[in-house]
N, C-alpha and C positions, 0 to 999 in steps of 0.2 A: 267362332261365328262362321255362316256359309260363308262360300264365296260371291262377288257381288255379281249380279246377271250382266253389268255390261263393262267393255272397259275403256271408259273415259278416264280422260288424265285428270287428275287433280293437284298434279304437282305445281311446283310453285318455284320463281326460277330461286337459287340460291346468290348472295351478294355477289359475286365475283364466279371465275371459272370461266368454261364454256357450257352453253348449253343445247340439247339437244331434241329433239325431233317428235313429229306427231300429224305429219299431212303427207303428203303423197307430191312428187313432181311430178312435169310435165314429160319428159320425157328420161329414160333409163339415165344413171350413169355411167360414160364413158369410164374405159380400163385406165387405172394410175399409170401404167408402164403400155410402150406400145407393143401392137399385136405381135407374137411371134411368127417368126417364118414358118418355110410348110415344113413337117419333120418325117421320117420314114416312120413305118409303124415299129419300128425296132431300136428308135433312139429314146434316150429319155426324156420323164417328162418336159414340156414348154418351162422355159427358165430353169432348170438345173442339169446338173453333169450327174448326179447321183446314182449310181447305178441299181442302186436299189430301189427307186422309184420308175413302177410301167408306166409307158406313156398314156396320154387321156385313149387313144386310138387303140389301144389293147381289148376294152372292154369289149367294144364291138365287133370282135373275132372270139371270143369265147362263147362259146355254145352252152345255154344253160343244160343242165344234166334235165335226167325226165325225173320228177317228183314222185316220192313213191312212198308207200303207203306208213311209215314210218316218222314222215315229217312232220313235224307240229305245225299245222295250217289255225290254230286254236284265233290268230286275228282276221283271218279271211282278207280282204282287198285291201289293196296298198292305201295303206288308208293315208257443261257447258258455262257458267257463269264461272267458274275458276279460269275455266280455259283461255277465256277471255284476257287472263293476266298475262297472260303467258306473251313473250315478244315474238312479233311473226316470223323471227328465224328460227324458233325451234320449230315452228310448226312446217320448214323445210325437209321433209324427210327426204333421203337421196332413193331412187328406185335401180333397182341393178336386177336383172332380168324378172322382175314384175318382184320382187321381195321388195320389202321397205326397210331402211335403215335409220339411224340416227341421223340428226343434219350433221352437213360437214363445216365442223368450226375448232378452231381451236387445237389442242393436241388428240383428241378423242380418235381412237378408232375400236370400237366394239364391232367386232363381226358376224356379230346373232342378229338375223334381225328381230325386228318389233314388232310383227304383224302379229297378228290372233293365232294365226296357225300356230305358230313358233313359241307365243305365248304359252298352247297349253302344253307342250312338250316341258318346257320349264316350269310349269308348276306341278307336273306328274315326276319332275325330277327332283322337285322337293319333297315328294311325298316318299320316294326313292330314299333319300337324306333323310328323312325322318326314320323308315323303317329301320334302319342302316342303326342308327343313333336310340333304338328302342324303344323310339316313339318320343325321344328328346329333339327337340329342335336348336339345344345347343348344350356345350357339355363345359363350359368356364363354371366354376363354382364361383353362382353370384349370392348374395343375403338379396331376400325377400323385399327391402328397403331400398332396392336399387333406383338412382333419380332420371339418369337420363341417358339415352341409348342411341349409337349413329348404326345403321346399315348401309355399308358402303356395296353401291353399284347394285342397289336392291332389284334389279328386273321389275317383275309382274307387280313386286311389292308383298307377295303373299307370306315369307317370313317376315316383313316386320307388320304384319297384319298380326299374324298368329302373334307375335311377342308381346305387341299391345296391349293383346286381349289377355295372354297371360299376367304381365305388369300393370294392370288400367291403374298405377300413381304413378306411371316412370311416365316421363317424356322421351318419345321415340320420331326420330328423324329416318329416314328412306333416301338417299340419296341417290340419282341415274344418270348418266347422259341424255338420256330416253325418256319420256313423260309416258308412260305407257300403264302409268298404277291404274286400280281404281277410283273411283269418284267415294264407293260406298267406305269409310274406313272408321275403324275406334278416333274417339274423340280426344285421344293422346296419343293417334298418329298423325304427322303431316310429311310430304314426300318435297325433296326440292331436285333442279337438274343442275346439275352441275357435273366439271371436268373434274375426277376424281384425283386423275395425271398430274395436276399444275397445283399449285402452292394452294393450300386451303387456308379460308376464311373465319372456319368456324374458334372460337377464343379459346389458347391455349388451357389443358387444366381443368376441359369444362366436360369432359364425357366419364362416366365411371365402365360400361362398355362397347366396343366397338366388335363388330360382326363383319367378316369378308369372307363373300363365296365365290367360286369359279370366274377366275377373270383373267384364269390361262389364257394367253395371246392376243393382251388389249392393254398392257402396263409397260414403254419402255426402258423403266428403269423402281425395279423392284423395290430397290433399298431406300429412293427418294419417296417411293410411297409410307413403308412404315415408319419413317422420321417423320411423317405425316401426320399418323395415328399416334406414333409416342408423344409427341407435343401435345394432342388434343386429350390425352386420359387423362385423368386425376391419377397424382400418385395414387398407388392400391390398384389400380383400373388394369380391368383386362382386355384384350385380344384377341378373337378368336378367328382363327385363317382355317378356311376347308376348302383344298383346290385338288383339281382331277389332271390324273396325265391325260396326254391323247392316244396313247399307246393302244392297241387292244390286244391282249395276248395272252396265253391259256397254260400252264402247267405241266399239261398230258403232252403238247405236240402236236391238241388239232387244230389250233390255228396256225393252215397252211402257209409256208413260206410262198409269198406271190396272189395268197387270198384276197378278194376283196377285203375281208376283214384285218388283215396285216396292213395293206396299203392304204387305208384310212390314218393309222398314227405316222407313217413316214411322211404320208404327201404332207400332212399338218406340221409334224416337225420343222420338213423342209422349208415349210411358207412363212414358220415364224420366222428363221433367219433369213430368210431374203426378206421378211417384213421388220424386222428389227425388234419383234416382240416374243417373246418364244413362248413356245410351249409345252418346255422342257421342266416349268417350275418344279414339279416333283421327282421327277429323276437329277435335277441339279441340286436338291434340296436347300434351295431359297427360299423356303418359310421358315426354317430356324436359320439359316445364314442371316438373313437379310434382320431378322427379329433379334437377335444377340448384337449383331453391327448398330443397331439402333437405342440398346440399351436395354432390353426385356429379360426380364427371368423365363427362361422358359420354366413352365409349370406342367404341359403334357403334351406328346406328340405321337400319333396313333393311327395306324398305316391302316388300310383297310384292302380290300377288294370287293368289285363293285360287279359283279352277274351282270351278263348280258343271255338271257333267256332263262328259262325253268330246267338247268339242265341240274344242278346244285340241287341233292337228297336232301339236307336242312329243308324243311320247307319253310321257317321265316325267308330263308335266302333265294328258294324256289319263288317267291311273291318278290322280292326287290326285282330279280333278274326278270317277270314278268313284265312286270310296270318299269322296267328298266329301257326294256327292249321295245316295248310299245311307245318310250318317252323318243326312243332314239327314230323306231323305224315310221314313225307317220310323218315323222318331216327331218328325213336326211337332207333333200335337198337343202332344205334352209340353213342347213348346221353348214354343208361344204356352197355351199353358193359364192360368197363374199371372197373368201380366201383362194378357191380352188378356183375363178374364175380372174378376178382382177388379181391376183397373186402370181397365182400359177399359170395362168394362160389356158384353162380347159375354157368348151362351152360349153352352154345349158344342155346340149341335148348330149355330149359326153358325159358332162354328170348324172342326167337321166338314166344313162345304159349302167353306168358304177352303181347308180343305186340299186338299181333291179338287182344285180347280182351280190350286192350285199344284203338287200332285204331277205332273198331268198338264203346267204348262209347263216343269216342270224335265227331262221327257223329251221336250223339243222339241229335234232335233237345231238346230235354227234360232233359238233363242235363245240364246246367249253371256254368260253372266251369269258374273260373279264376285264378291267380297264382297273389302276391302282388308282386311291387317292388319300390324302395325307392330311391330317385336320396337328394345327398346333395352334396352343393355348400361352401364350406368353402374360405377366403381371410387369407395371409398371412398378417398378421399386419405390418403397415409402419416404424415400431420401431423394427421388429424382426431381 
């Protein structure tokens, strides 16, 4: 089915959790940690010792190069009666330099926000994952007969839209901190908000499967999550985890040491450990650590690389790294704003000058960058 023209929440709060967000405050939120001192433009960045990390004040001494006729310019400029149920704390969204977040409740901290903006980037990165996957939107080997399906931390909502529509007999739940779905959805989907973090509600035994995508650096403790998910399968019932590093880095050696495009996966590294969430999942490989400590078969586990531009001869792979790069570069801001500001101690117009000069290396036909990400399929054993 298209997607729906507007996006009103229709979620619905779930029993227990916390739940999260869908208005706007009055005024921005204030930093978690207070502001740092003034720093030379040759120390590292605000809150860490790391020396591999340039400070936010870097950026604005690097002179962009002259563009030249070589470069792929191909995107030109930086580019209600439900709701009603809803209790008026989720409809607190927190605002942190004009972005909107989830309210603040509970153990939640999702660092994407929920605006429109942001929205369409995540659903151009599902089409990304789609492409990726062959045009699959999930790759557990389920029977046709399948009865009921959880998406955990479903964003926009738009895979368990599609899966819906694929299953119209399965019952399919949508689960966010975020009430940010649509309103328009199949009539055996419904969406609830809930804290995915905290002990869940839903009846042991009762999902045949469960779906988790990218929730790199919003989980503090990974392995209380899939004890989560193995309680609620049916024995037989599967798993399916597809998480992204934040890494970005390239093969050949063109992504420079000191690029914009290298110090995107450090600054984020660094901010999950000083935030207590990391964003290490796939380089620590905690999708099967954490899925074996819990009790799962692993059944398949499948490394990929993800194009960032049309620089990749495959041309399926030249269209992911397209719509890859267009997911990423129309709203960097929003991707580093949460972290890079109340984390790290940058401001909004620091991150403004970083973006510019990674929007401009991500259309360098000459640098080859990609990002890894790691999809595993675990089965609840028949005896469990």
């Amino acid at each position: 089915m298209s997607d729906p023209p507007a996006k009103t929440a229709s979620a619905v709060p779930a029993e227990a959790g916390t739940a999260a967000a869908a208005g706007t405050s009055a005024t921005d939120t204030q930093p978690a940690t207070p502001s740092a001192p003034a720093v030379s433009p040759d120390a590292p960045a605000p809150g860490t010792t790391n020396p591999d990390i340039l400070p936010a004040s870097h950026w604005a001494q690097v002179r962009h190069p002259e563009e030249t006729d070589d470069e792929d310019s191909a995107y030109g400029d930086d580019n209600a009666s439900s709701t009603a149920s809803l209790s008026a704390s989720i409809l607190e969204y927190r605002t942190v330099h004009g972005r909107t977040y989830h309210s603040e409740r509970g153990n939640a901290q999702s660092w994407n926000p929920n605006d429109a903006l942001h929205d369409e980037s995540m659903d151009i990165l599902h089409h990304v994952s789609t492409l990726m996957q062959d045009g699959k939107i999930y790759l557990a080997p389920l029977d046709d007969d399948i009865q009921k399906v959880l998406d955990v931390a479903c964003g926009t909502g738009i895979w368990a839209i599609d899966f819906a529509d694929l299953f119209p007999s399965a019952e399919v739940i949508g689960v966010d901190i975020s009430p940010q779905q649509p309103q328009w959805i199949p009539p055996n989907l419904k969406f609830e908000v809930d804290d995915v973090t905290q002990p869940w509600t839903y009846e042991p035994n009762s999902f045949d499967y469960i779906h988790l995508r990218w929730l790199t650096g919003s989980v503090p403790d990974w392995y209380a999550l899939y004890r989560e998910v193995f309680k609620a399968l049916k024995p037989g019932g599967y798993f399916e985890h597809k998480e992204s590093s934040c890494l970005l880095i390239s093969d050949d050696g063109t992504v420079a040491e000191g690029s914009a495009i290298d110090q995107w996966g450090k600054v984020f590294t660094e901010a999950g450990k000083k935030f207590g969430r990391t964003f290490s999942v796939v380089e620590e490989g905690l999708q099967r650590k954490a899925m074996e400590a819990a009790g799962f078969e692993i059944v398949e586990e499948l490394d990929m690389k993800t194009p960032l531009g049309p620089w990749p001869a495959d041309e399926t792979q030249k269209q992911i790294g397209l719509y890859n790069r267009l997911a990423i570069e129309q709203d960097v801001e929003g991707f580093l704003m949460y972290m890079w500001t109340m984390v790290m101690g940058w401001t909004k117009e620091e991150i403004q000058v970083y973006a510019a000069h990674l929007r401009r290396e991500l259309r360098s036909p000459n640098i080859h960058a990609y990002y890894p990400q790691k999809l595993v399929i675990g089965r609840k054993p028949e005896n469990a």
